[in-house]
VEXVORO-837325 format. One record per residue (C-alpha): x, y, z. Coordinates in nm, 3 decimals. Last residue first. Layout:
BEGIN
<kelo X="X" Y="Y" Z="Z"/>
...
***
This chain:
BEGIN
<kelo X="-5.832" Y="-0.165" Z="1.817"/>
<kelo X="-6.038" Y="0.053" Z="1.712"/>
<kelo X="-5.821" Y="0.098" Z="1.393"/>
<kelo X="-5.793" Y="-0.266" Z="1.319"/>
<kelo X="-6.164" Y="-0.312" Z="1.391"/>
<kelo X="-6.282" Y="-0.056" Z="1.145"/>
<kelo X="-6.075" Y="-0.191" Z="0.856"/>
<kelo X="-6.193" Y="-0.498" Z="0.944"/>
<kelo X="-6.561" Y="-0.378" Z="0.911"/>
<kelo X="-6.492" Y="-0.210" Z="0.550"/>
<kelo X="-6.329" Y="-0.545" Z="0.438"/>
<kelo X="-6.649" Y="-0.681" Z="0.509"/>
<kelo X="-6.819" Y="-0.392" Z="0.319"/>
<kelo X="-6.618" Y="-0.512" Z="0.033"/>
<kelo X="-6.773" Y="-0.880" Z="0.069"/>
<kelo X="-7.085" Y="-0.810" Z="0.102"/>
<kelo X="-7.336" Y="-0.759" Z="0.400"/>
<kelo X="-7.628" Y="-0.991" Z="0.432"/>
<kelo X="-7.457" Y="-1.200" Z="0.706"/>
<kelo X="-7.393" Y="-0.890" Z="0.933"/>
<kelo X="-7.753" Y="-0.858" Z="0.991"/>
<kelo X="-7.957" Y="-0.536" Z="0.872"/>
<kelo X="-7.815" Y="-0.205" Z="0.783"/>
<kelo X="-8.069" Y="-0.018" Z="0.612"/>
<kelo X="-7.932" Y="0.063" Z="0.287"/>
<kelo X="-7.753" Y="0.442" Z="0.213"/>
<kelo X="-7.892" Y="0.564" Z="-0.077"/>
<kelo X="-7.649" Y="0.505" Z="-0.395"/>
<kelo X="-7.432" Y="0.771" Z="-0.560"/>
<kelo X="-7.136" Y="0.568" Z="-0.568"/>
<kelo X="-6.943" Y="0.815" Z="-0.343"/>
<kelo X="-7.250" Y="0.843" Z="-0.122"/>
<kelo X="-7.257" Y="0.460" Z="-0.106"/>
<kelo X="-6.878" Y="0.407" Z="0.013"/>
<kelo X="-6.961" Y="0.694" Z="0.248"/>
<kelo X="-7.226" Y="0.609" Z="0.413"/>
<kelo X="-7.114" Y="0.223" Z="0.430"/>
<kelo X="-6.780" Y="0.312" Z="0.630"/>
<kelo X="-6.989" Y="0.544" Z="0.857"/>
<kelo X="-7.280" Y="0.252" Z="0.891"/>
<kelo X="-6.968" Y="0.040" Z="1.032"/>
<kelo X="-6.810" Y="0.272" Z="1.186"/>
<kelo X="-7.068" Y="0.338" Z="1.436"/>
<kelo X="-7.150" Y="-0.055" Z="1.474"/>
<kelo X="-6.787" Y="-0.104" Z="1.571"/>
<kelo X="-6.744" Y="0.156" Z="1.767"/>
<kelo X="-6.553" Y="0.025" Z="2.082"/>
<kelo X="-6.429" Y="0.252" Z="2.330"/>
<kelo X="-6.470" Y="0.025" Z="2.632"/>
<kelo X="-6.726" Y="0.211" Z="2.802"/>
<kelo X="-6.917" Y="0.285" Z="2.461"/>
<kelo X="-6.952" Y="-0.073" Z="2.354"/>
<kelo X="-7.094" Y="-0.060" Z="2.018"/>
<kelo X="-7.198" Y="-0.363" Z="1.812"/>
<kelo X="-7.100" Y="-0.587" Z="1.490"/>
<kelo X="-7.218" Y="-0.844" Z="1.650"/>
<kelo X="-6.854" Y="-1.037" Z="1.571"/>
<kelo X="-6.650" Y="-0.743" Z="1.685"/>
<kelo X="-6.852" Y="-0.607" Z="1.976"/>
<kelo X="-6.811" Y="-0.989" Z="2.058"/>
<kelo X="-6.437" Y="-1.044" Z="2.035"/>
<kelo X="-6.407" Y="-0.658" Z="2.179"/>
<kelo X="-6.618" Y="-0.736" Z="2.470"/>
<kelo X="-6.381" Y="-1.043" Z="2.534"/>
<kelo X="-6.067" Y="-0.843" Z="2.508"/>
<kelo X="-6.200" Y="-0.533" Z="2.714"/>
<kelo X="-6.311" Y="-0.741" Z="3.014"/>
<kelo X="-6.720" Y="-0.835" Z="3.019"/>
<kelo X="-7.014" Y="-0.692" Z="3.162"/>
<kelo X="-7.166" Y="-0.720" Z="2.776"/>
<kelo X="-7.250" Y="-0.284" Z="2.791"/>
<kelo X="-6.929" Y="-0.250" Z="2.946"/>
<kelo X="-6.920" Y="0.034" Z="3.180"/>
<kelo X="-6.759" Y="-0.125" Z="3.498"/>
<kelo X="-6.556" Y="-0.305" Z="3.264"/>
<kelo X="-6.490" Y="-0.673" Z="3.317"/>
<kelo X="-6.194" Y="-0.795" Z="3.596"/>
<kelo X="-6.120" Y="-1.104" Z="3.480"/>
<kelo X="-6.304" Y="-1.427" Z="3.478"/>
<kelo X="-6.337" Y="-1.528" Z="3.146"/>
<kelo X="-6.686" Y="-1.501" Z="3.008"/>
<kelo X="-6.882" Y="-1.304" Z="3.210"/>
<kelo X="-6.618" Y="-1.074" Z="3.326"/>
<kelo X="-6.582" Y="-1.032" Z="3.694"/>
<kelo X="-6.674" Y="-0.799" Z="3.919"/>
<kelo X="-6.432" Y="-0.666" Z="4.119"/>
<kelo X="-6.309" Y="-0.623" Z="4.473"/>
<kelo X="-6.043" Y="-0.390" Z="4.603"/>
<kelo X="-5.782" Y="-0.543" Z="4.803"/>
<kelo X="-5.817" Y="-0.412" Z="5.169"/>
<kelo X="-5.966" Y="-0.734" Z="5.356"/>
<kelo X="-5.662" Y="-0.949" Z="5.217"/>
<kelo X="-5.420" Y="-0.740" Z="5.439"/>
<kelo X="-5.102" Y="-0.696" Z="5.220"/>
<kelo X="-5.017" Y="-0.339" Z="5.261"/>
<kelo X="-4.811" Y="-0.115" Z="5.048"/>
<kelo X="-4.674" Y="0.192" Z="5.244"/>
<kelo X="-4.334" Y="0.077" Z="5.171"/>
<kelo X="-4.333" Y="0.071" Z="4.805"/>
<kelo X="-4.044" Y="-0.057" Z="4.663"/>
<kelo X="-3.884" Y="-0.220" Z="4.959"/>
<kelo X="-4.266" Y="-0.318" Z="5.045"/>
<kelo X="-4.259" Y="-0.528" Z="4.724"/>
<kelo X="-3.940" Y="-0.651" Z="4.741"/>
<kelo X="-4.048" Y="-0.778" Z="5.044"/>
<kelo X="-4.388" Y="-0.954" Z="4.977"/>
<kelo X="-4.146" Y="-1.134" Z="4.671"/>
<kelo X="-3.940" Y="-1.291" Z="4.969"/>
<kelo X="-4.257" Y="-1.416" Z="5.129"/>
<kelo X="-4.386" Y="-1.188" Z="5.433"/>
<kelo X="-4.336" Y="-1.315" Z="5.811"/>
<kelo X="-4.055" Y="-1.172" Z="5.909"/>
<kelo X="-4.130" Y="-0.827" Z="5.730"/>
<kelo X="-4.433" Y="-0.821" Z="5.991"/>
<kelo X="-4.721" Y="-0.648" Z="5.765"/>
<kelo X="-4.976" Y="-0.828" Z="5.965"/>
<kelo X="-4.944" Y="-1.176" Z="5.796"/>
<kelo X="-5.228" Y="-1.428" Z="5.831"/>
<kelo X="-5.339" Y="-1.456" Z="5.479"/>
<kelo X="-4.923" Y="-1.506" Z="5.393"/>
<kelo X="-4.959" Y="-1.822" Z="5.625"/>
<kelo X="-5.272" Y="-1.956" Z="5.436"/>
<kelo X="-5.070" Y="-1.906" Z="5.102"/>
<kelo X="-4.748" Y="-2.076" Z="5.252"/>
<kelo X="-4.838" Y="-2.377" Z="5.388"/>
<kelo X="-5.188" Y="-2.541" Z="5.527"/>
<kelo X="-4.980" Y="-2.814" Z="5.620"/>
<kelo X="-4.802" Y="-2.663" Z="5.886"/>
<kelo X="-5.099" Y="-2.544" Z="6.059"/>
<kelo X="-5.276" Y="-2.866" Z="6.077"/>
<kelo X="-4.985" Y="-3.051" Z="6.228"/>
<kelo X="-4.669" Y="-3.193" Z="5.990"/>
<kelo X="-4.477" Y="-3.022" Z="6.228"/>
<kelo X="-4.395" Y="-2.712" Z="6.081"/>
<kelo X="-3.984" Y="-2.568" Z="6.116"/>
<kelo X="-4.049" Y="-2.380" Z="5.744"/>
<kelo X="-3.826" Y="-2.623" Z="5.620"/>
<kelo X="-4.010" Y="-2.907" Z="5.747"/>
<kelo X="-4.320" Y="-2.787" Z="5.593"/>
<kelo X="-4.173" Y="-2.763" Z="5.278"/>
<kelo X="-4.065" Y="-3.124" Z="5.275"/>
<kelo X="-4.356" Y="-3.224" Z="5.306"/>
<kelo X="-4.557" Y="-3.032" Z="5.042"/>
<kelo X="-4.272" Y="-3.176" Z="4.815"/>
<kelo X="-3.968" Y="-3.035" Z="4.753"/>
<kelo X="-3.817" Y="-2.929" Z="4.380"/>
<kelo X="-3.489" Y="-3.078" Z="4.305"/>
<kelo X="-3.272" Y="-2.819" Z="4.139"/>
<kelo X="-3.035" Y="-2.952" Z="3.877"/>
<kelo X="-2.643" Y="-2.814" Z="3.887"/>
<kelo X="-2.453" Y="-2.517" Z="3.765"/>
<kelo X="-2.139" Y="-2.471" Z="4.019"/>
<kelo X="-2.140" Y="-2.190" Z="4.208"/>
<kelo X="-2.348" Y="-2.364" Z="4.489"/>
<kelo X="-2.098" Y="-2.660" Z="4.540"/>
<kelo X="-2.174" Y="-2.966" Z="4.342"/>
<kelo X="-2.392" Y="-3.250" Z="4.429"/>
<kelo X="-2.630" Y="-3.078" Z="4.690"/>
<kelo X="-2.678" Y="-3.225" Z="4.998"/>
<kelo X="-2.769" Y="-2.844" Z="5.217"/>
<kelo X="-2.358" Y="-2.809" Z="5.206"/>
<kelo X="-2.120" Y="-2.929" Z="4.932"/>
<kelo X="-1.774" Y="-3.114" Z="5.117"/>
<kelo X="-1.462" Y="-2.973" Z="5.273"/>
<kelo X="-1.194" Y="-3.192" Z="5.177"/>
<kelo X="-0.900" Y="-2.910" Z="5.158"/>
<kelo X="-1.091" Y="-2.629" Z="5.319"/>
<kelo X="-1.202" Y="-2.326" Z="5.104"/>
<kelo X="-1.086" Y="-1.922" Z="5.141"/>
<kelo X="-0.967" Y="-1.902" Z="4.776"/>
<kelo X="-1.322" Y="-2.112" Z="4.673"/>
<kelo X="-1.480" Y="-1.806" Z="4.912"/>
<kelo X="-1.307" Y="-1.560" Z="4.761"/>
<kelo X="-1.444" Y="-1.679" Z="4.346"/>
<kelo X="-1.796" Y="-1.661" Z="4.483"/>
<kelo X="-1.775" Y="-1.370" Z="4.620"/>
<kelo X="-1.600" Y="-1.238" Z="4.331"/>
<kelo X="-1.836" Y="-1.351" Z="4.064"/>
<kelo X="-2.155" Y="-1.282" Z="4.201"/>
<kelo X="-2.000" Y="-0.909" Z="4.176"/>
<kelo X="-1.970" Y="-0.966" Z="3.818"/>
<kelo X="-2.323" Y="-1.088" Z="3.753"/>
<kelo X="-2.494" Y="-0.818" Z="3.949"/>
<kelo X="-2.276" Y="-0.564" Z="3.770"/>
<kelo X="-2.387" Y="-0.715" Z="3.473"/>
<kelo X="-2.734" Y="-0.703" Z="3.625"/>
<kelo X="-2.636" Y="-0.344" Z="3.641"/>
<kelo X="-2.583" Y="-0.288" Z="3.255"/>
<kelo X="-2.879" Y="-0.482" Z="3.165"/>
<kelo X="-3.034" Y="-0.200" Z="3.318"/>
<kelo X="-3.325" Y="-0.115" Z="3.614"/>
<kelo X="-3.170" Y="-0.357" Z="3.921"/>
<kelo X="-3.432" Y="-0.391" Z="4.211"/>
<kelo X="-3.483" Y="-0.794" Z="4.163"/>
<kelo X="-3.145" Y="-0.851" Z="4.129"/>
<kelo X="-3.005" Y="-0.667" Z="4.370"/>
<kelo X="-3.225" Y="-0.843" Z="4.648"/>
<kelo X="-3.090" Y="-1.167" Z="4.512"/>
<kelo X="-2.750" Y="-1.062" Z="4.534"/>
<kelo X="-2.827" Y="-0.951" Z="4.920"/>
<kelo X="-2.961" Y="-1.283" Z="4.949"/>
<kelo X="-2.596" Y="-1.453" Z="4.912"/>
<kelo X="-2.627" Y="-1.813" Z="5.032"/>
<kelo X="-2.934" Y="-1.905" Z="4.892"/>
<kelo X="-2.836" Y="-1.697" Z="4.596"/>
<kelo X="-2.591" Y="-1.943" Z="4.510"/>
<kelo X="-2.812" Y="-2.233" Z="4.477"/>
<kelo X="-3.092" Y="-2.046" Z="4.216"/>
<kelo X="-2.820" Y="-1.852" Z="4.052"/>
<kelo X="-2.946" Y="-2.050" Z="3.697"/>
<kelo X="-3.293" Y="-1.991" Z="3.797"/>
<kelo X="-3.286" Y="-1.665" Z="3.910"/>
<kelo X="-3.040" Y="-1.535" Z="3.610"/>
<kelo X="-3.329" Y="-1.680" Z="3.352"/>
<kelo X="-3.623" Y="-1.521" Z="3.564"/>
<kelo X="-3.426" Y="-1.205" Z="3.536"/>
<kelo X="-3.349" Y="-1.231" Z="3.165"/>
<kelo X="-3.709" Y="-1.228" Z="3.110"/>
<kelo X="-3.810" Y="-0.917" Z="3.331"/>
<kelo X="-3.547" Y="-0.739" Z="3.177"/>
<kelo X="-3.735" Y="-0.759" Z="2.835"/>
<kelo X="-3.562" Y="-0.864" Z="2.535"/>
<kelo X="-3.295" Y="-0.770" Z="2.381"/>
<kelo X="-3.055" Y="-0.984" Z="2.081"/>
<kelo X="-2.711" Y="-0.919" Z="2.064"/>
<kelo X="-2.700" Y="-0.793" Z="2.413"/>
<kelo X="-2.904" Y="-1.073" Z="2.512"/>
<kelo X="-2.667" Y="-1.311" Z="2.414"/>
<kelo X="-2.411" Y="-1.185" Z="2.557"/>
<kelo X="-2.596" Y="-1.189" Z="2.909"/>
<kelo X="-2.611" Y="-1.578" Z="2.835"/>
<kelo X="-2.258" Y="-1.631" Z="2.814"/>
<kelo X="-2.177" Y="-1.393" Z="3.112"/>
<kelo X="-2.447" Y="-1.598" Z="3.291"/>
<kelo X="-2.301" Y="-1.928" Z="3.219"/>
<kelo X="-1.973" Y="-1.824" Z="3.297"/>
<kelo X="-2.145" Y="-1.673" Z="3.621"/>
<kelo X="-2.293" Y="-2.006" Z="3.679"/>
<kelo X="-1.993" Y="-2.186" Z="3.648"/>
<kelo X="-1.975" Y="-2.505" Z="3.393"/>
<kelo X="-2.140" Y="-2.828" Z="3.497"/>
<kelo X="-2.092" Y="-3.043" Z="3.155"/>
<kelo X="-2.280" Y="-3.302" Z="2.986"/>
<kelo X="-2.349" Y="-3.122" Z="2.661"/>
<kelo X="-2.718" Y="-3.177" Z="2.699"/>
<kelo X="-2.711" Y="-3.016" Z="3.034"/>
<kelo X="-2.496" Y="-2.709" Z="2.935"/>
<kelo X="-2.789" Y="-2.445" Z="2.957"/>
<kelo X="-2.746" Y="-2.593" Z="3.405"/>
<kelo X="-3.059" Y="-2.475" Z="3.617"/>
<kelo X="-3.295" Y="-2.351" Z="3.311"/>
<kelo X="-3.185" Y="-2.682" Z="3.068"/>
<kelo X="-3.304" Y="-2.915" Z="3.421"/>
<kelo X="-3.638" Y="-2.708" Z="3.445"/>
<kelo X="-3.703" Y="-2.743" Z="3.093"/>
<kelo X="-3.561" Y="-3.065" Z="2.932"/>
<kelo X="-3.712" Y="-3.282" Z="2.619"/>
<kelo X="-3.578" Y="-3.604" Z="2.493"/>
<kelo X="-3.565" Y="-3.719" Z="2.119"/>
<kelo X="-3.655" Y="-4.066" Z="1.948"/>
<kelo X="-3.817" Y="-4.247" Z="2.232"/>
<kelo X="-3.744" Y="-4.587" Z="2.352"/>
<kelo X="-3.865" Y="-4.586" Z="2.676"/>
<kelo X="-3.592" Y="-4.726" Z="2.903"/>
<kelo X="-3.289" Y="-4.624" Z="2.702"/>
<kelo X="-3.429" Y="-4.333" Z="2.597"/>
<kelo X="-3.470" Y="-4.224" Z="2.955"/>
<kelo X="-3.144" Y="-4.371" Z="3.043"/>
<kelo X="-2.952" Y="-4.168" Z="2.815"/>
<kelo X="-3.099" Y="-3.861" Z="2.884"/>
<kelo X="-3.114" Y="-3.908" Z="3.269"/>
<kelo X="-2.771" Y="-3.959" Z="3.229"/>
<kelo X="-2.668" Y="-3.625" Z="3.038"/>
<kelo X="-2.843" Y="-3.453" Z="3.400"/>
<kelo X="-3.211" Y="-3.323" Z="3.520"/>
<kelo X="-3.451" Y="-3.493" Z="3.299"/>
<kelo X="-3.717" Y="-3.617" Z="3.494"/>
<kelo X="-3.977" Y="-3.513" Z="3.251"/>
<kelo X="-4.004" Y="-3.522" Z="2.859"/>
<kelo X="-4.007" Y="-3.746" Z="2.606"/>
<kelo X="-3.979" Y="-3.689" Z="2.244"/>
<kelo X="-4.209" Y="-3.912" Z="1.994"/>
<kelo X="-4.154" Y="-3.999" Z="1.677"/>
<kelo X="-4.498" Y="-4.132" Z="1.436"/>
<kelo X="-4.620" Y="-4.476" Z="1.376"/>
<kelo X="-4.788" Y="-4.447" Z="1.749"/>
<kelo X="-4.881" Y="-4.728" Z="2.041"/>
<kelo X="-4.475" Y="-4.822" Z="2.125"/>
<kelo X="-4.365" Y="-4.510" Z="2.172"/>
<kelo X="-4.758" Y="-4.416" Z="2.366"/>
<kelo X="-4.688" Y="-4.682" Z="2.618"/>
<kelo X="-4.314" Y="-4.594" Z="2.683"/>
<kelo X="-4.424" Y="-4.234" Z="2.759"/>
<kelo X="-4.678" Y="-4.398" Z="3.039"/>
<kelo X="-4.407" Y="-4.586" Z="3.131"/>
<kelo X="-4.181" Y="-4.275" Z="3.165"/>
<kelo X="-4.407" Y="-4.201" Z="3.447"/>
<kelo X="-4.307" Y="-3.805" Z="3.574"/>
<kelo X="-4.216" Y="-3.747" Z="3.901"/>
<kelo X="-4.379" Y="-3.528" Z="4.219"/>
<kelo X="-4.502" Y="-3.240" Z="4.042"/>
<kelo X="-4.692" Y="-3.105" Z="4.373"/>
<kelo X="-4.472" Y="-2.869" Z="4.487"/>
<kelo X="-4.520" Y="-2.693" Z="4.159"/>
<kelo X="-4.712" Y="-2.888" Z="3.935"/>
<kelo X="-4.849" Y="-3.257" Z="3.919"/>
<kelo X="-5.228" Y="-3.179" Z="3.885"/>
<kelo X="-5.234" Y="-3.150" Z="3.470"/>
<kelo X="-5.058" Y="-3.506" Z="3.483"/>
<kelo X="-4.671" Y="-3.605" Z="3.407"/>
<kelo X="-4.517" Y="-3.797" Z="3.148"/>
<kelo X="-4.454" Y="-3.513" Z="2.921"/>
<kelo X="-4.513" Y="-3.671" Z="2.630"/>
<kelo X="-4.412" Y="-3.474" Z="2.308"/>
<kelo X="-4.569" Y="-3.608" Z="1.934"/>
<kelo X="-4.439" Y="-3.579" Z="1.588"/>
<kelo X="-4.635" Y="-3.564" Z="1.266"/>
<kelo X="-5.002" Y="-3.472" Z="1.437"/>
<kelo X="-5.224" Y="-3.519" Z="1.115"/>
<kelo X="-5.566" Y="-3.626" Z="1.291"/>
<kelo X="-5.460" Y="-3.959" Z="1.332"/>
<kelo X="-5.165" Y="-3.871" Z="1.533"/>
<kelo X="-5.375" Y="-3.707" Z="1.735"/>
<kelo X="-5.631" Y="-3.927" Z="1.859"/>
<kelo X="-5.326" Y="-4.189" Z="1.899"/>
<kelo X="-5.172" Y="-3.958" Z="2.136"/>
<kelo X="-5.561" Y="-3.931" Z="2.329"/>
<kelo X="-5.584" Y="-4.324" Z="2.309"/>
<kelo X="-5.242" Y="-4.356" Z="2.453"/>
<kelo X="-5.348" Y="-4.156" Z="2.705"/>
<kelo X="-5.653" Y="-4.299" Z="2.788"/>
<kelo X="-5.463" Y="-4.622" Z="2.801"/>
<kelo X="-5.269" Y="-4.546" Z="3.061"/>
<kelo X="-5.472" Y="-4.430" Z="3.293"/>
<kelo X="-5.382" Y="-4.090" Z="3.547"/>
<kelo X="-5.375" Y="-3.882" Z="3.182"/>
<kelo X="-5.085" Y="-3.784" Z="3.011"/>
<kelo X="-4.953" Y="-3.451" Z="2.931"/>
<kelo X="-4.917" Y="-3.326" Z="2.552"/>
<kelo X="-4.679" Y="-3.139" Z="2.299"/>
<kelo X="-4.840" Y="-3.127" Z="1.962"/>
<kelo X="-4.636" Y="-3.132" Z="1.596"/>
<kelo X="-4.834" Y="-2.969" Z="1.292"/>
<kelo X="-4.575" Y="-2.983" Z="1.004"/>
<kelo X="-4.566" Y="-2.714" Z="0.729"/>
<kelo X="-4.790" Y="-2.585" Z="0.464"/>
<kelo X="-5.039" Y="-2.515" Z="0.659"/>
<kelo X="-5.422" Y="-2.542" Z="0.594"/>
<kelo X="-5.497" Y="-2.930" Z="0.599"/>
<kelo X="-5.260" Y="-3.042" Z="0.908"/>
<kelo X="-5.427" Y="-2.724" Z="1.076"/>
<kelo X="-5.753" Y="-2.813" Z="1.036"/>
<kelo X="-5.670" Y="-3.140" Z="1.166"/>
<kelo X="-5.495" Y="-3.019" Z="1.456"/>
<kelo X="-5.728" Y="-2.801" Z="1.576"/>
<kelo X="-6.007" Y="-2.917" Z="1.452"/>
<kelo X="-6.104" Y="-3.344" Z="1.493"/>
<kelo X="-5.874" Y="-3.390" Z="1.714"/>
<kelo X="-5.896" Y="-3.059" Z="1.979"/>
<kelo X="-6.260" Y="-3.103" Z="1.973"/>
<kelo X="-6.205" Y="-3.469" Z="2.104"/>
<kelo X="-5.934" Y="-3.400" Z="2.379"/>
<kelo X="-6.203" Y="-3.306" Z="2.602"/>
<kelo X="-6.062" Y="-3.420" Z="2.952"/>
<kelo X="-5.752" Y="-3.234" Z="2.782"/>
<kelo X="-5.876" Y="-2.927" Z="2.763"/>
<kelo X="-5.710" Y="-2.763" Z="3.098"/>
<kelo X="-5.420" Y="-2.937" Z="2.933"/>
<kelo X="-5.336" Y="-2.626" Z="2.749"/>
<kelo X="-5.582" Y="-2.336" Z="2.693"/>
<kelo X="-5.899" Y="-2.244" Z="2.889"/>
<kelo X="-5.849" Y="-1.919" Z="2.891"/>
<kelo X="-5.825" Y="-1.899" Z="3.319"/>
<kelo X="-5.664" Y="-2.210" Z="3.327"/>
<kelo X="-5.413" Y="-2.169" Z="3.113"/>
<kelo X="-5.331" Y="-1.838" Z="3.291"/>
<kelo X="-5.359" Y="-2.072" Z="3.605"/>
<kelo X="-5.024" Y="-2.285" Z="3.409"/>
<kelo X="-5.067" Y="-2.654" Z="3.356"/>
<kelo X="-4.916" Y="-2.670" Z="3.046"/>
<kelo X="-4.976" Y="-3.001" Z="2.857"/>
<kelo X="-5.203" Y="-2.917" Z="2.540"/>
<kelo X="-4.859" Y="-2.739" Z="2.344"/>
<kelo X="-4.959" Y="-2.700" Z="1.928"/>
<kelo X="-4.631" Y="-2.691" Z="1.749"/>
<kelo X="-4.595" Y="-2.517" Z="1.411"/>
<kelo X="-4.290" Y="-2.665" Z="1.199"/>
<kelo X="-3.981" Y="-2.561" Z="0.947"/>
<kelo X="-4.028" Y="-2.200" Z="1.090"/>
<kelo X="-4.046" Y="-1.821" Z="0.933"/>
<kelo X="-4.297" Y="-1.912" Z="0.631"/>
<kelo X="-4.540" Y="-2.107" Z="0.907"/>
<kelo X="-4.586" Y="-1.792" Z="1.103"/>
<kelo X="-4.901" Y="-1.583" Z="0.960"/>
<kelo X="-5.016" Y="-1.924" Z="0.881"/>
<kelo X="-5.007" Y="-2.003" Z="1.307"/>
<kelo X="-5.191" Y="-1.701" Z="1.374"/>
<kelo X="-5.453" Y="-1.828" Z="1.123"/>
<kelo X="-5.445" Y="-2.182" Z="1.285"/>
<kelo X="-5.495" Y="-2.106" Z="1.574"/>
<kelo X="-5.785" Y="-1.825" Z="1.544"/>
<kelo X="-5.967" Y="-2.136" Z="1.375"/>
<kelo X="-5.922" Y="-2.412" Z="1.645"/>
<kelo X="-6.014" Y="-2.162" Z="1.917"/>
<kelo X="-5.862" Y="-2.248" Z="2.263"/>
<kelo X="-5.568" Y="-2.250" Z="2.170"/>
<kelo X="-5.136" Y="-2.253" Z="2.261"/>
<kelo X="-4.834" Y="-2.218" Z="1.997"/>
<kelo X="-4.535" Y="-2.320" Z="2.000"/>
<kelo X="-4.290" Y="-2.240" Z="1.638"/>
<kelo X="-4.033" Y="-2.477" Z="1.572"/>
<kelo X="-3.659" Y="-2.406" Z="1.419"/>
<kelo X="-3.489" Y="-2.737" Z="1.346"/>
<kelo X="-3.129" Y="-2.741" Z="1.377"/>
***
């Protein structure tokens, strides 16, 4: 099995040193351009670049097709036309991309929105490239597999949402989801990792059965240990387990699902539609404008907040939700988070460090001493030599041990 490593850019260079740091641990560095994500947005990464796939040929990948010393693969989401996208795949393949992922979706087809993906797009790149190509979208059973590479002619097929609602997709089986999660919960014993992750795995693999059981959803969010979302787990289990004892001969899956809720099967996302007819909306003004616009509107009313609203309160229940209360903050100049109120560059710590960094500058309301160090580090390594301390002019004039000197200086700042 072939063990990959993903990264995401927006600076070709910083890329591809993170990614040397990591080629002697995998047999291949991957570069992803097709997630839609708003912390894509925010940096800039992902298919946020797309429209200006150039930059991304002619450095990232080709710098890092010259500097590693293992493959460069790229995962990627088409564009509306066709043939832009098989120019963009072509783009990289020329640039030193050795194996290529199409998820056959746009950057705007996410969440309620992702609608499904065009396997003839995928189909067009196959058959434009010399190199493999995976596909991915759709995929929510063995079938799908089989017909996707069927119909398109890939070499390999890709699953995310599908693999999250059933881990034994590509084996073509629809085990139990607390079998699953006992599996899974093994795992992480042998290997931890932040609660937070192996709640978002349990939510998404409980996803049908805590329809019917919210309390076990409630649980889950609160719960502090592994330990209790065992508990969680086991407790699942028995309800689960009484209610087959207590079943009907004949009786059928409820809410049109395939399988019966403890069984691990794909979730079908709605559309905007669809939502509003399970929220009892027309189809009028007001039940199109959704979720977010009804949220703006609540009043504290637990009726009316979201299910992550109420864990919220549950935690905290003097937390409000009125929009006109959040504080507001200037943002950063260059990416759009909060920025220091003391920042000499009105930017957020990471930025103003980037720059204190490169300028070799102080920012006293962040903590950075760059410059201070700096002349410190130079003091002394000319005091100890006996030499008078130069005037410190640009960076470029400095040499190369006093560069080392300036890293040393970041490393501890930071």
């Amino acid at each position: 099995m072939m063990n990959g490593k993903q990264f995401c850019a927006n600076d070709p260079e910083v890329f591809v040193q993170a990614a040397l740091l990591a080629q002697d641990y995998c047999d291949a560095i991957d570069l992803n351009l097709g997630c839609p994500q708003m912390i894509a947005k925010r940096d800039t990464f992902h298919s946020i670049v797309q429209p200006t796939y150039p930059c991304f040929q002619s450095f990232s990948v080709l710098l890092a097709n010259e500097k590693l010393s293992v493959p460069i693969t790229c995962k990627i989401r088409v564009f509306p036309d066709i043939d832009k996208t098989v120019k963009y795949a072509q783009m990289l393949e020329k640039a030193g991309c050795q194996l290529l992922t199409v998820h056959g979706r746009t950057k705007e087809q996410k969440g309620p929105l992702a609608g499904v993906a065009s396997w003839e797009h995928i189909q067009a790149v196959r058959k434009a490239v010399n190199i493999p190509v995976f596909a991915n979208g759709n995929i929510q059973c063995l079938s799908d597999v089989e017909e996707c590479i069927r119909k398109t002619g890939v070499h390999g097929v890709m699953s995310a949402e599908g693999n999250l609602h059933n881990p034994a997709l590509f084996e073509g089986r629809n085990p139990l989801v607390w079998e699953m999660a006992e599996e899974y919960l093994e795992i992480v014993r042998k290997y931890p990792c932040p609660l937070s992750y192996v709640r978002a795995h349990l939510f998404k693999l409980w996803h049908h059965t805590l329809q019917v059981y919210q309390q076990l959803r409630e649980e889950l969010a609160k719960v502090k240990t592994l330990e209790g979302i065992v508990d969680v787990n086991r407790e699942l289990k028995l309800r689960c387990q009484e209610e087959i004892a207590n079943q009907k001969e004949g009786e059928k899956p409820k809410e049109g699902l395939p399988f019966f809720h403890w069984i691990c099967q794909p979730y079908i996302r709605p559309g905007p539609k669809e939502r509003c007819r399970e929220n009892g909306d027309s189809g009028t003004e007001k039940g199109v404008r959704g979720k977010r616009a009804l949220e703006e509107e609540e009043d504290g009313n637990s009726e009316l907040l979201s299910k992550n609203k109420q864990k919220k309160k549950l935690r905290n229940p003097n937390k409000s939700f009125d929009p006109s209360l959040k504080p507001k903050y200037a943002k950063c100049d260059q990416c759009g988070n909060p920025k220091g109120t003391k920042c000499v560059f009105n930017m957020c710590r990471g930025c103003c460090k980037k720059r204190a960094f490169k300028e070799v500058a102080d920012c006293p309301g962040h903590g950075l001493l760059f410059k201070t160090k700096y002349e410190k580090s130079l003091s002394w390594q000319h005091s100890q030599r006996g030499i008078q301390t130069p005037e410190i002019s640009q960076r470029g004039d400095a040499e190369v041990g006093e560069t080392a000197v300036l890293k040393e200086a970041g490393d501890s700042t930071g």
